[in-house]
KEKE-3310 file (N, C-alpha, C; in steps of 0.2 Angstrom, whole numbers, plus 5000, padded with zeros to 4 digits):
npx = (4637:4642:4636:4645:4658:4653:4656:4669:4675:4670:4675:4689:4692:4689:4697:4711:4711:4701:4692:4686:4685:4693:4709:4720:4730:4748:4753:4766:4763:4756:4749:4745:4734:4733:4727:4715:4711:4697:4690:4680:4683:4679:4669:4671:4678:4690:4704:4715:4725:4737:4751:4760:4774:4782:4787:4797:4808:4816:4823:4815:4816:4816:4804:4801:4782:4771:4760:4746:4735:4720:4706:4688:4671:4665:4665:4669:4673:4682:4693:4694:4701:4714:4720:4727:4739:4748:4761:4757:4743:4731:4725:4711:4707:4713:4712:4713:4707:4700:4701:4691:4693:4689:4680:4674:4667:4660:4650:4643:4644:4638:4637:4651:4652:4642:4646:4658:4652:4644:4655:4664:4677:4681:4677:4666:4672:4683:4695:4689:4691:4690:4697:4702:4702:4707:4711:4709:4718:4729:4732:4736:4748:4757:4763:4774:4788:4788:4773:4758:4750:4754:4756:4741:4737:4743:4734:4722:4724:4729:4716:4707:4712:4709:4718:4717:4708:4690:4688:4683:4672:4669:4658:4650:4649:4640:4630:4626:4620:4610:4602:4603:4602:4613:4628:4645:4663:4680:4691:4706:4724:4734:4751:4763:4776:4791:4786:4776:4768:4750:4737:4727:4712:4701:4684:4671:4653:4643:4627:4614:4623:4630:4644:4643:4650:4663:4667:4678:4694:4688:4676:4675:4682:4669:4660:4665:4661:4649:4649:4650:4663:4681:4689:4704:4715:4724:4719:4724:4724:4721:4721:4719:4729:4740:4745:4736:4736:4724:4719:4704:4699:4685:4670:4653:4637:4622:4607:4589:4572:4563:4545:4530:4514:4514:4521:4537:4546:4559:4579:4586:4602:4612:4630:4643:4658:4675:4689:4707:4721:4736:4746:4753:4756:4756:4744:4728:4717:4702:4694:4702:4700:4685:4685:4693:4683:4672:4676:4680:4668:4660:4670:4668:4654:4652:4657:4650:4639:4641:4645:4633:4624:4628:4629:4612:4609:4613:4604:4609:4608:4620:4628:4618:4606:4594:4588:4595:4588:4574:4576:4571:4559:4550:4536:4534:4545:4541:4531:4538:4551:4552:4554:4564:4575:4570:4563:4576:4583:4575:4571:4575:4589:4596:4608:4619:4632:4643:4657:4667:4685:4700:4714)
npy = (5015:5002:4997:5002:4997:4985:4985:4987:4979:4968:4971:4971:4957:4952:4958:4952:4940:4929:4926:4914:4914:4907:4909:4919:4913:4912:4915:4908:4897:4888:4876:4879:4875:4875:4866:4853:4835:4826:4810:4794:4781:4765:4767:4775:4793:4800:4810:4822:4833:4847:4859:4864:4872:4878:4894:4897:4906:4920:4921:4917:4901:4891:4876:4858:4854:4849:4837:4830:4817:4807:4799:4798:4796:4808:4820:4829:4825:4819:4832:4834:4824:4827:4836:4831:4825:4833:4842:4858:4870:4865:4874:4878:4888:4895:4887:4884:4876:4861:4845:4832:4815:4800:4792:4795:4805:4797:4793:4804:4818:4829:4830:4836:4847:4855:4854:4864:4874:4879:4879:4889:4891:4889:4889:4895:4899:4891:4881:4869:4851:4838:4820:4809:4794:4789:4792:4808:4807:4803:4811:4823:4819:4818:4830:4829:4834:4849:4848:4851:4864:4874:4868:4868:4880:4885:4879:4884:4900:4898:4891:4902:4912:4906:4897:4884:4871:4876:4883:4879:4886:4879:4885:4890:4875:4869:4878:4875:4863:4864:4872:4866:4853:4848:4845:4852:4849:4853:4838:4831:4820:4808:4809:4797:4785:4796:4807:4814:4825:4835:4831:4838:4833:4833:4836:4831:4826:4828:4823:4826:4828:4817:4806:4805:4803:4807:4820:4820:4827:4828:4830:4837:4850:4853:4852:4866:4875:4874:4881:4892:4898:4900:4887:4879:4877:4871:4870:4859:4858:4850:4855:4862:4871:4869:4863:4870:4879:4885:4893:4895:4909:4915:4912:4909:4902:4902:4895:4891:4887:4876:4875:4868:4866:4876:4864:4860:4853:4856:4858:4873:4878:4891:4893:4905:4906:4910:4910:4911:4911:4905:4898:4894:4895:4906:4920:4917:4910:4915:4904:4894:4897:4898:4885:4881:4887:4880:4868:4867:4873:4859:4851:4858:4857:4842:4839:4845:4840:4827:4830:4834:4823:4814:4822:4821:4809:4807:4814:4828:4843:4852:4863:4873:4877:4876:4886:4897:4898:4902:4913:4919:4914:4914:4909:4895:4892:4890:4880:4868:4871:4861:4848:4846:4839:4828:4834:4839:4826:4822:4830:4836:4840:4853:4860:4874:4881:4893:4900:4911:4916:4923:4930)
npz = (5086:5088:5077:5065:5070:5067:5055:5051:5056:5046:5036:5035:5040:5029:5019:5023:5024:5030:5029:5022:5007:4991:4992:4981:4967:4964:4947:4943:4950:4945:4932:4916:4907:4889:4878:4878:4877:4875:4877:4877:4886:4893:4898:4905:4906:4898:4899:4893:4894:4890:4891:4882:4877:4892:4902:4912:4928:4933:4919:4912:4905:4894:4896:4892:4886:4898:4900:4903:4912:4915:4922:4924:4929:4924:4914:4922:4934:4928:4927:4939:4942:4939:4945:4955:4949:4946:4954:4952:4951:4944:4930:4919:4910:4901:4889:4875:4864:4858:4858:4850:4852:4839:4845:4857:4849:4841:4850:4856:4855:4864:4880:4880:4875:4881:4894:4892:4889:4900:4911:4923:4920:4907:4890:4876:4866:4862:4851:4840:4836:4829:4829:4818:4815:4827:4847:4854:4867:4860:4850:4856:4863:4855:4849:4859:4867:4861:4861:4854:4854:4845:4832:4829:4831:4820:4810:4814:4811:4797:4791:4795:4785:4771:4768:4773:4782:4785:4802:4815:4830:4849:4850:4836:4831:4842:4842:4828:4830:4840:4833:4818:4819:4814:4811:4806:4807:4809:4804:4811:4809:4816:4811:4804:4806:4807:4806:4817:4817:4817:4805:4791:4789:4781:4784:4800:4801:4813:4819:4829:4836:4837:4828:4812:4800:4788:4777:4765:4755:4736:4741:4755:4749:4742:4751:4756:4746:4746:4760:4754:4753:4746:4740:4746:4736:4721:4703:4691:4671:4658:4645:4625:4621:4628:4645:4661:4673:4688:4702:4714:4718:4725:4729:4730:4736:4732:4740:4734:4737:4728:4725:4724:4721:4735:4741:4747:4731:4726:4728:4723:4719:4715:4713:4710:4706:4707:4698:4697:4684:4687:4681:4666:4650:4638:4634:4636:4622:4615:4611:4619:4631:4633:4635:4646:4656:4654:4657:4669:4675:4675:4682:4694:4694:4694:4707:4718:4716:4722:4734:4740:4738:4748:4759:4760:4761:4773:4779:4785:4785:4789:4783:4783:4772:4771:4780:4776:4762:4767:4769:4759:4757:4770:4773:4767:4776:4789:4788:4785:4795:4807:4801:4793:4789:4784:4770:4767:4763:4751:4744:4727:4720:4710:4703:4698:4690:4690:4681:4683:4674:4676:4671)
capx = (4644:4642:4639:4650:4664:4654:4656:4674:4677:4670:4677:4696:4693:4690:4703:4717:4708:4698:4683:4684:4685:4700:4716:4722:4738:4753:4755:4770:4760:4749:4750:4740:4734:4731:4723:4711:4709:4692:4691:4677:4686:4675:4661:4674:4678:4696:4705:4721:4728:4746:4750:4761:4783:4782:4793:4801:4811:4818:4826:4808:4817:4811:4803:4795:4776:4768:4755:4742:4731:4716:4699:4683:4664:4661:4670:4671:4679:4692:4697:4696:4705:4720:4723:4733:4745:4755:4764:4756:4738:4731:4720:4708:4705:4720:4712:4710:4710:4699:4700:4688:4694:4683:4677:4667:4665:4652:4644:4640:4649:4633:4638:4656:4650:4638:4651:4661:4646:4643:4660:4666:4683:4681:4673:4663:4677:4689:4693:4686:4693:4690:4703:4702:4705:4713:4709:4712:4724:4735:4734:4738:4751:4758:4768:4780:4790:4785:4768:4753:4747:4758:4751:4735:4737:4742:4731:4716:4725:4727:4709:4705:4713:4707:4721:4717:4701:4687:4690:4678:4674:4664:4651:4645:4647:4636:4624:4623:4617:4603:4597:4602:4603:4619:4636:4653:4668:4686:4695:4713:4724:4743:4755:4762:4782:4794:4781:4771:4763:4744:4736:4720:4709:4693:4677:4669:4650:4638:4620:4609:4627:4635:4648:4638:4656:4669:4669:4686:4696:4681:4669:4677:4682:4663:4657:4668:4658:4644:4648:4652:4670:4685:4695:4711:4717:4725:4716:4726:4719:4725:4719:4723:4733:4744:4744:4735:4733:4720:4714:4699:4697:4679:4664:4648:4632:4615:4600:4583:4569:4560:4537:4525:4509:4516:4526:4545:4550:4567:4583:4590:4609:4619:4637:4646:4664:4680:4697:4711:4726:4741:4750:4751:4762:4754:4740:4723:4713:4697:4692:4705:4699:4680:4689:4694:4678:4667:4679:4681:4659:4656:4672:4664:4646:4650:4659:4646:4633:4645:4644:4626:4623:4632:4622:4607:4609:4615:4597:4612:4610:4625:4629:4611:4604:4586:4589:4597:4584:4570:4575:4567:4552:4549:4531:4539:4551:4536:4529:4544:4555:4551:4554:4568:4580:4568:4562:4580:4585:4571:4572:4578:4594:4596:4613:4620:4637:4644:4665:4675:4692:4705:4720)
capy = (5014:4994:4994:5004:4995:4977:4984:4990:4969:4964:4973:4970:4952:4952:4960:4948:4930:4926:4927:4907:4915:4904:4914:4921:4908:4916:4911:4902:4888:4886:4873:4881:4869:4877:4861:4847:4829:4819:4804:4788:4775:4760:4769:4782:4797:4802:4820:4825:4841:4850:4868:4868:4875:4882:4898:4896:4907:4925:4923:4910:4898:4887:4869:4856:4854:4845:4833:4827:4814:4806:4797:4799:4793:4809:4826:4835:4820:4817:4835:4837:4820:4829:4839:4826:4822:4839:4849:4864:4869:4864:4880:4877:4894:4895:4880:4888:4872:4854:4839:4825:4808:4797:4784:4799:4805:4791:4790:4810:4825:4837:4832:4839:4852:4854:4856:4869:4878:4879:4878:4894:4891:4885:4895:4893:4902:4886:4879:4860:4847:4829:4819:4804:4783:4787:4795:4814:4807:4802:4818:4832:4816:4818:4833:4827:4840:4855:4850:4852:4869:4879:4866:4870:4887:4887:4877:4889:4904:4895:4892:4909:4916:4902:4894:4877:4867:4880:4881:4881:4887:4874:4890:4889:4870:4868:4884:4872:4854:4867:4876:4865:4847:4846:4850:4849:4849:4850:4835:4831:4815:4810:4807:4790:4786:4801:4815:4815:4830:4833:4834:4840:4826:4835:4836:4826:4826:4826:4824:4826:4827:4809:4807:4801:4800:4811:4821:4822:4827:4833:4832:4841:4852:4853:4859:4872:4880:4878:4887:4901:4898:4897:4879:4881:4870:4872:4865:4858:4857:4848:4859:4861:4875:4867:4864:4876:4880:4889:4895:4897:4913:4916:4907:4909:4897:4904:4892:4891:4879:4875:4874:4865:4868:4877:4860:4858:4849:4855:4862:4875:4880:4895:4893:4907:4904:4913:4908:4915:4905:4905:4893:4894:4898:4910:4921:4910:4911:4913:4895:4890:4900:4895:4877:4881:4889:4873:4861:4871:4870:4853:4846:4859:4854:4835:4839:4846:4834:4821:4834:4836:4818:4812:4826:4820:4802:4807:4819:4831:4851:4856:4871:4879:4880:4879:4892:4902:4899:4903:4921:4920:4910:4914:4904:4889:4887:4890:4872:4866:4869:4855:4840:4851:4836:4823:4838:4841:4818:4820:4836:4836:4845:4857:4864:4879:4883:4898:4902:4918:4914:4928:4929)
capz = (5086:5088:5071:5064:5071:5064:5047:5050:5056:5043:5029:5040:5038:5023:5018:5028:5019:5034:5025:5019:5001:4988:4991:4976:4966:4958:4939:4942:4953:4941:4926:4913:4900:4883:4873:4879:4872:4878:4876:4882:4887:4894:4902:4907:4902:4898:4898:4893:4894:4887:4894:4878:4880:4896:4905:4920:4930:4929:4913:4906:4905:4891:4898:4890:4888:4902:4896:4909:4908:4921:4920:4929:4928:4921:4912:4927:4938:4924:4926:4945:4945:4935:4949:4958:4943:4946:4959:4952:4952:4934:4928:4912:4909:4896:4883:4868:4859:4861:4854:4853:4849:4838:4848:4857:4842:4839:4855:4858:4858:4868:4883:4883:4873:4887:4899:4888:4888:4906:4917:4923:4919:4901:4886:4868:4860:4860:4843:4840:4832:4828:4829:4813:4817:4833:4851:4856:4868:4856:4847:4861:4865:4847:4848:4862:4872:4860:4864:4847:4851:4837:4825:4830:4831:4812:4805:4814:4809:4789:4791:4795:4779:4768:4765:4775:4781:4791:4807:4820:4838:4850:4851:4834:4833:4848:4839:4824:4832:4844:4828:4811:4821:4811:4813:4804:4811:4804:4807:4807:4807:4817:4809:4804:4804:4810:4805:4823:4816:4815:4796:4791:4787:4778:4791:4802:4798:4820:4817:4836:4842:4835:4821:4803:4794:4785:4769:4761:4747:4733:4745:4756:4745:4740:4758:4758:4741:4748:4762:4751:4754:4741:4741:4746:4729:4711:4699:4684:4666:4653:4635:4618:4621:4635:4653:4664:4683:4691:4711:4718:4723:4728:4729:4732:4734:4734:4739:4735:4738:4724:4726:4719:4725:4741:4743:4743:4729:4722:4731:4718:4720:4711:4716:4707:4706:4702:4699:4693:4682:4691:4677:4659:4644:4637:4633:4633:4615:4618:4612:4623:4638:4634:4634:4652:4661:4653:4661:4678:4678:4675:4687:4699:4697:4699:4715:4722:4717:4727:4740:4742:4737:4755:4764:4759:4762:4781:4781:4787:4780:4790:4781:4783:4764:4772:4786:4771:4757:4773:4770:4753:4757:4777:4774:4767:4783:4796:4787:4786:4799:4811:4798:4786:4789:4779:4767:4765:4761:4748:4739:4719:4717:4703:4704:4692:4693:4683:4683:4678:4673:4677:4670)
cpx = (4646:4641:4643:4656:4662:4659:4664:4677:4677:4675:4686:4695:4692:4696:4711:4715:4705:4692:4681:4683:4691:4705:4718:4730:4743:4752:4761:4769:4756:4751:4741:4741:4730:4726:4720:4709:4703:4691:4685:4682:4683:4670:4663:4676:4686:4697:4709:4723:4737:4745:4755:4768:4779:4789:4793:4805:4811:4820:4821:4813:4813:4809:4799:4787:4772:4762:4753:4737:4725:4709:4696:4677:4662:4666:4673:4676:4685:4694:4698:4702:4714:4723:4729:4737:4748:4756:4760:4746:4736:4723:4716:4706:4708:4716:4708:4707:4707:4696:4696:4689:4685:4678:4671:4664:4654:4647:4639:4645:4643:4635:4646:4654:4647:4642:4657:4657:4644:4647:4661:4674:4683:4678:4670:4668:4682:4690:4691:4688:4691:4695:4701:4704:4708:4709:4713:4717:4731:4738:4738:4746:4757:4764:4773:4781:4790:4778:4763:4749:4750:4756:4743:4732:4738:4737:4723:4718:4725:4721:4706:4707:4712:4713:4724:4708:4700:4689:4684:4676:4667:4657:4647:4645:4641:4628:4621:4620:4612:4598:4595:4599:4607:4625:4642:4658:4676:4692:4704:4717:4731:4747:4757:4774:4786:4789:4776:4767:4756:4743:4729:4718:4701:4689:4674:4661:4645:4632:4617:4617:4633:4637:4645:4647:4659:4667:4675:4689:4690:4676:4669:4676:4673:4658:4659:4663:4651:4642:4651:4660:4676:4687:4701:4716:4721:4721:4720:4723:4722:4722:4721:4728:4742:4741:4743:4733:4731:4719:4709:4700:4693:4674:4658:4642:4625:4608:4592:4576:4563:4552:4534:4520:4509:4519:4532:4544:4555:4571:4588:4599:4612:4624:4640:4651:4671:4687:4702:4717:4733:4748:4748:4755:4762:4749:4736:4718:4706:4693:4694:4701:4691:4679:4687:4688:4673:4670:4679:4674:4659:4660:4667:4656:4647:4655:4654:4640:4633:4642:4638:4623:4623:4627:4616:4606:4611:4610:4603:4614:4615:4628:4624:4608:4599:4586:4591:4590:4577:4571:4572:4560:4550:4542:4530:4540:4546:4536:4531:4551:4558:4554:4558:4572:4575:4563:4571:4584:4581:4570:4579:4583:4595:4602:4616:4628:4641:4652:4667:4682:4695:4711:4727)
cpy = (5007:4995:4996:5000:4986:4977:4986:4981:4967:4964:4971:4961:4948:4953:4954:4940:4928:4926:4920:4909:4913:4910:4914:4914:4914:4912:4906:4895:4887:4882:4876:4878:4873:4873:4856:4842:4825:4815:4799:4783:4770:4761:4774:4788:4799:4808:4818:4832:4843:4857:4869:4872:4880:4886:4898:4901:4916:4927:4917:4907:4891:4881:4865:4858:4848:4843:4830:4824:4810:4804:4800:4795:4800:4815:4829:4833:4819:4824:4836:4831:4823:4834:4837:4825:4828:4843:4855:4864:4869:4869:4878:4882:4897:4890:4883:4881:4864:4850:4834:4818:4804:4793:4789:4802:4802:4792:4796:4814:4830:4836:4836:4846:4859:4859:4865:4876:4884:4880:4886:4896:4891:4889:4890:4895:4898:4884:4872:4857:4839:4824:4809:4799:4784:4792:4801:4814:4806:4807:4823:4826:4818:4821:4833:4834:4848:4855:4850:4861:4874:4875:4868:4876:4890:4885:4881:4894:4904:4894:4898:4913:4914:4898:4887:4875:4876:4879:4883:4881:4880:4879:4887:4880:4867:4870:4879:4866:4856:4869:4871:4856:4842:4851:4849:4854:4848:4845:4833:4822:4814:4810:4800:4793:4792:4807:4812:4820:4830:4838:4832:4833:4827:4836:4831:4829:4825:4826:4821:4824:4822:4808:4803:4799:4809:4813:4823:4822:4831:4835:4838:4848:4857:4859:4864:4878:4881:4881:4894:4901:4897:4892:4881:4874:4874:4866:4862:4856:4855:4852:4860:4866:4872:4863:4871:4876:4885:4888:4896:4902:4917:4912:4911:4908:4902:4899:4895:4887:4882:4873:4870:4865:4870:4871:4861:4852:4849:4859:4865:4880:4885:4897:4896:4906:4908:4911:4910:4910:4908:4902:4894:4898:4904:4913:4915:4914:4910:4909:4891:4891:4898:4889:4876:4882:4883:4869:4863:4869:4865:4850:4850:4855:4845:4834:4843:4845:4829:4824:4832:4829:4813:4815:4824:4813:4802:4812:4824:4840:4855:4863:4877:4881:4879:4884:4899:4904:4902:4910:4923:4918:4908:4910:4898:4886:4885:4883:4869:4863:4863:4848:4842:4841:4831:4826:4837:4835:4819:4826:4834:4843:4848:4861:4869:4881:4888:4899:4907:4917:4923:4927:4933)
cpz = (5085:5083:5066:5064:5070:5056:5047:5050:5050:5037:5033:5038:5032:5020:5020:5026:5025:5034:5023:5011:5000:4992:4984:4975:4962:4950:4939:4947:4949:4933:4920:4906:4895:4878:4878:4874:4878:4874:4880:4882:4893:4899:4905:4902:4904:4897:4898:4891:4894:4886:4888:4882:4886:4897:4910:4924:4930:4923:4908:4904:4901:4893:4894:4893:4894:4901:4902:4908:4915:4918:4924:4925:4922:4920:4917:4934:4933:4927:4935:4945:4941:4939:4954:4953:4943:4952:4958:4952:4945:4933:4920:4909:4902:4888:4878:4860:4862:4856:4855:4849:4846:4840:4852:4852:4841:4845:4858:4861:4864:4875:4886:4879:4878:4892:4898:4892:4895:4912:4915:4919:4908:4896:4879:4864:4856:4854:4842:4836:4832:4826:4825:4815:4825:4841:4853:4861:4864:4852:4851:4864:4860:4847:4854:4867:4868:4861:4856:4846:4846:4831:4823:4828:4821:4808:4807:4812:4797:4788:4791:4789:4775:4763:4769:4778:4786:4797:4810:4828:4841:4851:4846:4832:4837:4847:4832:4825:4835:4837:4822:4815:4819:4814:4807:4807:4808:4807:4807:4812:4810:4811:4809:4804:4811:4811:4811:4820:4815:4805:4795:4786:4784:4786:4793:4798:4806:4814:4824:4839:4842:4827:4817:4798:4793:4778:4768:4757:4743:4738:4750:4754:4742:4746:4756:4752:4745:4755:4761:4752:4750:4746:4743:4743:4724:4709:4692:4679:4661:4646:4631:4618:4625:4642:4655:4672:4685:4698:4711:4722:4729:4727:4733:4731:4737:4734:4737:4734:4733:4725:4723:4723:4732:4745:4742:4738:4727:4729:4724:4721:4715:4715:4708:4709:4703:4704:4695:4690:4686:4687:4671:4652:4641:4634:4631:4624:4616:4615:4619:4632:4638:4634:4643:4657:4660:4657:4667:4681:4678:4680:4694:4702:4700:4707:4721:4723:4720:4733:4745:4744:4745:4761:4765:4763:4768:4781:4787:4783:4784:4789:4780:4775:4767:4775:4779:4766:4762:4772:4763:4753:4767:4777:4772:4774:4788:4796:4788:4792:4802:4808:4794:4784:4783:4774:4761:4761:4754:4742:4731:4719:4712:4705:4698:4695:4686:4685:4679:4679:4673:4674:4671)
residu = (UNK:UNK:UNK:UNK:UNK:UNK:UNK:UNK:UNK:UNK:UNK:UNK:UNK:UNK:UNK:UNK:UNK:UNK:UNK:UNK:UNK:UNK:UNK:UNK:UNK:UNK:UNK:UNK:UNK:UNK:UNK:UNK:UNK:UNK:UNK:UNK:UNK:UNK:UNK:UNK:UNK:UNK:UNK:UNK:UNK:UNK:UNK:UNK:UNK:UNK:UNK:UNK:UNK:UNK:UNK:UNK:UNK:UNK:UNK:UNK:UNK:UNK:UNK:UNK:UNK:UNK:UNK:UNK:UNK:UNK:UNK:UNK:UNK:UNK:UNK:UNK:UNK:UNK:UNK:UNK:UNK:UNK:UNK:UNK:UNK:UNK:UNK:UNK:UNK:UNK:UNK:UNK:UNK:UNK:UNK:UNK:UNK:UNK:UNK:UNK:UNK:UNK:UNK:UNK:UNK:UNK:UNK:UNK:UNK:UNK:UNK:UNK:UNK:UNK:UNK:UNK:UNK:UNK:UNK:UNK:UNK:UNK:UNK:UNK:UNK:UNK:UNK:UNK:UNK:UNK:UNK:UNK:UNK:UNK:UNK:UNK:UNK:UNK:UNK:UNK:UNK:UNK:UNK:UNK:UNK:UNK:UNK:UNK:UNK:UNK:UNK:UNK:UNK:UNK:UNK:UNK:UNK:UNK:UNK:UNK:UNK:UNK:UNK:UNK:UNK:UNK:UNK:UNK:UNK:UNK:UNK:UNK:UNK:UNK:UNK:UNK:UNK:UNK:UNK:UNK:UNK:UNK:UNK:UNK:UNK:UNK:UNK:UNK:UNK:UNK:UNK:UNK:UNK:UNK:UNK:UNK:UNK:UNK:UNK:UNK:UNK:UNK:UNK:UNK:UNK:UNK:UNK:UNK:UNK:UNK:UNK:UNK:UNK:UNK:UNK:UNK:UNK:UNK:UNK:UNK:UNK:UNK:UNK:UNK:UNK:UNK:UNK:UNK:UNK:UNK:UNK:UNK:UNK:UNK:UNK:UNK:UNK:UNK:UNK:UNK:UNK:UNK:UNK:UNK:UNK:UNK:UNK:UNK:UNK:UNK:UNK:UNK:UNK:UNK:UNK:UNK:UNK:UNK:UNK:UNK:UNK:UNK:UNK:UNK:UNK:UNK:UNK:UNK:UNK:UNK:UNK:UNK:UNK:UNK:UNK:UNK:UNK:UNK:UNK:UNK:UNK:UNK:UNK:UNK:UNK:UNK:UNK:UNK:UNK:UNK:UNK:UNK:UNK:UNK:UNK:UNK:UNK:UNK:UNK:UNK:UNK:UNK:UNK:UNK:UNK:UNK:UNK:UNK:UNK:UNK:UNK:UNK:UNK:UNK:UNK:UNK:UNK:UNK:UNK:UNK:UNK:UNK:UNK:UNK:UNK:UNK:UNK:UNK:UNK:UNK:UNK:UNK:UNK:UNK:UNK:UNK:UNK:UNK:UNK:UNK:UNK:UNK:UNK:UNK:UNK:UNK:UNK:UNK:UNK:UNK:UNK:UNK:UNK:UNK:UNK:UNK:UNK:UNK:UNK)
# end
């Protein structure tokens, strides 16, 4: 019977919060912060966070975005120390969305990554960003009393349909620096003037973790082919017939590593490509149109040679063309894998680029 009536106690004080377990918060005590900006600043580590238009009341009540900001020695003291700076209790569980200024940038992303990785609260799914000349304070700072997550929000949803930079989550960012020893990352840029707005600013470039540089404009541009991605561009052509405009509709790069006595020595690349005209007076002649798909391949190819050219010279394969060609030559990669990066600096690119014009 005595224990019967322990297990009745126990389960009773459970029940009633006198178990020394949190108590549960309502959602309107709780500041829930959508975006993250980290930041090093002088051997500290900065956080800000923007819960983004909040609702208030019975009738939500529109409010500004509440922007929060706090140091510490280390990620985890910035973000405990952000719990003083509000009335409400600040929940990380919401941050779909984190920015890393570039002053870390340079010094090492894996520890915040790290953290991502491992906090209860926080997750791999968030979207990453790098935030170009300036620090992710100023960015999440940027958009004022609406706050940056709605810009954010579009430009990973226009990434996802390809009609703005890649978007990417800190999962496989973090899966590309463990696996490739590379990363990229899409970065974006404030505004100058009146426009606060952020603007996409090409890719950063990690390598072991720490930013190598920026591809932007063709280069840009370039990554995106090779990873099998249309551009989100017009191309205009000047021809005998007229002026002509063309899209990128699909892309697709196929490596493969080149042998010589069971050594690497070439990196071969077929990057098909098709683009549809969008602009143009009328019917192409077929001089005119084998005018067009000439000029398309060679701007293509020397964009892609700039591309790879950069890659190389930062011994950074980013977009996995050895991991990929690896599934054509699995006894290659074995040799290989361990030293791909100075494999990859030193390999003779041979790139082929074929175009179908649509009209």
């Amino acid at each position: 019977m005595r224990g019967i009536l322990a297990v009745i106690l126990a389960g009773s004080l459970l029940l009633t919060g006198c178990s020394g377990l949190p108590t549960s918060r309502e959602m309107g005590d709780m500041a829930l912060l959508r975006t993250m900006g980290v930041d090093s600043a002088s051997g500290a580590v900065e956080v800000t966070g923007s819960t983004g238009p909040r609702a208030r009341g019975l009738q939500a009540e529109g409010e500004p975005a509440l922007v929060l900001s706090a140091q510490g020695e280390s990620l985890s003291a910035a973000c405990l120390a952000m719990q003083g700076l509000s009335d409400n209790y600040v929940f990380f569980g919401y941050v779909d969305q984190l920015l890393l200024g570039e002053g870390l940038a340079k010094s090492g992303v894996m520890p915040v990554l790290d953290y991502f990785a491992r906090d209860t609260e926080l997750g791999l799914g968030a979207q990453l960003w790098l935030v170009k000349d300036s620090t992710a304070g100023n960015a999440v700072e940027s958009g004022g009393e609406e706050g940056i997550e709605g810009r954010l929000a579009t430009l990973q949803t226009d990434g996802k349909l390809g009609v703005a930079a890649i978007s990417r989550t800190v999962g496989e960012v973090y899966t590309d620096l463990m696996e490739l020893g590379s990363a990229f990352v899409p970065a974006v840029v404030c505004g100058e003037g009146d426009d606060t707005s952020l603007m996409e600013a090409g890719y950063g470039v990690l390598k072991d973790g720490s930013l190598l540089g920026y591809l932007e404009g063709e280069d840009a541009r370039g990554l995106e082919i090779l990873k099998s991605r249309a551009p989100a561009e017009v191309l205009t052509l000047e021809l005998r017939e007229g002026q002509v405009s063309a899209g990128v509709i699909s892309a697709s790069t196929v490596p493969t590593i080149l042998l010589r006595e069971e050594e690497p020595v070439g990196l071969e690349l077929k990057c098909l490509v098709e683009v549809e005209l969008t602009e143009y007076s009328r019917p192409l002649s077929k001089e005119t149109r084998e005018e067009c798909t000439a000029f398309l391949e060679e701007k293509l190819l020397r964009r892609l040679e700039s591309t790879l050219d950069r890659l190389q010279g930062w011994k950074a394969d980013c977009v996995g063309l050895g991991i990929q060609a690896a599934l054509f030559r699995p006894e290659m990669w074995n040799r290989a894998e361990d030293t791909w990066a100075d494999w990859f600096s030193r390999l003779e690119p041979e790139i082929h680029v074929k175009v179908t014009v649509h009209e």
